[in-house]
N, C-alpha and C positions, 0 to 999 in steps of 0.2 A: 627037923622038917619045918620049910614055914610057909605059913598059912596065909594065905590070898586074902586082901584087907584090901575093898571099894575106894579110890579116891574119889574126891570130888568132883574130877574129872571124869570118871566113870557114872556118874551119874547123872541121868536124864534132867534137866531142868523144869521146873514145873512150867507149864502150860500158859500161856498169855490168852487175856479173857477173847482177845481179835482171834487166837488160836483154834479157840476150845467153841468160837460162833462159826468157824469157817470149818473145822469138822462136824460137827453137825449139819452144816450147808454141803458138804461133801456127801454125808449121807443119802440126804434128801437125793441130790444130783444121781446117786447111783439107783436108789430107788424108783426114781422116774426113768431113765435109760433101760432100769429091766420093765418097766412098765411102757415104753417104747416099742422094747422089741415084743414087747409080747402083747400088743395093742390089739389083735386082734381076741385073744382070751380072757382079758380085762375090760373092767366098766372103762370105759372115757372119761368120768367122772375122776377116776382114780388119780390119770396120768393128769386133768386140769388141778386136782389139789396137790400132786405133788410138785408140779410147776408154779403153784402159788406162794406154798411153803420155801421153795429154794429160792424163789425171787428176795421175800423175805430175810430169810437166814444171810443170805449173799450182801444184800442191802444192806444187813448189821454189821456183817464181818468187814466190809468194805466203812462202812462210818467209823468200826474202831483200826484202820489202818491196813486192811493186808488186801497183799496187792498180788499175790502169787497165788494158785490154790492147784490140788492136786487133781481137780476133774483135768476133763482132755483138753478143754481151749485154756487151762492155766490163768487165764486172765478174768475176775469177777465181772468184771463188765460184758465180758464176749458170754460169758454164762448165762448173767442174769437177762441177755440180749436171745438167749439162744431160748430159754424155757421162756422166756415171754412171746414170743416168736409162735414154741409150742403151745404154750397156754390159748393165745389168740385162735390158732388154729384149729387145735380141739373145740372151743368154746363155739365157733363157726359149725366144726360140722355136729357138734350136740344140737344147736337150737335151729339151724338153719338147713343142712343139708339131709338131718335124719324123718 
């Protein structure tokens, strides 16, 4: 009988630090999205800090190189474009509209 022995090709490569800042900025990204849809059950404070924090994290990920990411506009810049976009406009109706 023989036994199944991992090549190194079967094994995952460890993680690039650009990687391991744009999953984390992926997090963020889906945290805020359920705090999106679910805006009207959540503080607005929530969904302005987690729009702050992906700004951030995306910001890193994109200074050490990565240019793809797995939210829905794929592209860091359309993201960090998009939750600033949010950020602003939550920040509007917390101090202004409420």
């Amino acid at each position: 009988m023989t036994e199944w022995v991992a090549t190194p090709a079967a094994v995952r490569p460890a993680p690039t630090q650009a990687e391991k800042w744009e999953k984390a900025a992926f997090t963020f990204c889906k945290m805020g999205t359920t705090g999106l849809i679910a805006w009207v059950l959540t503080p607005p404070v929530f969904v302005l800090a987690v729009a702050a924090v992906a700004i951030v994290l995306y910001g890193r990920a994109i200074a050490l190189g990565v240019t793809r990411s797995k939210c829905l506009l794929r592209k860091p810049t359309y993201i960090i474009g998009f939750w600033a976009t949010v950020g602003v406009a939550d920040a509007v109706w917390l101090l202004a509209l409420r």
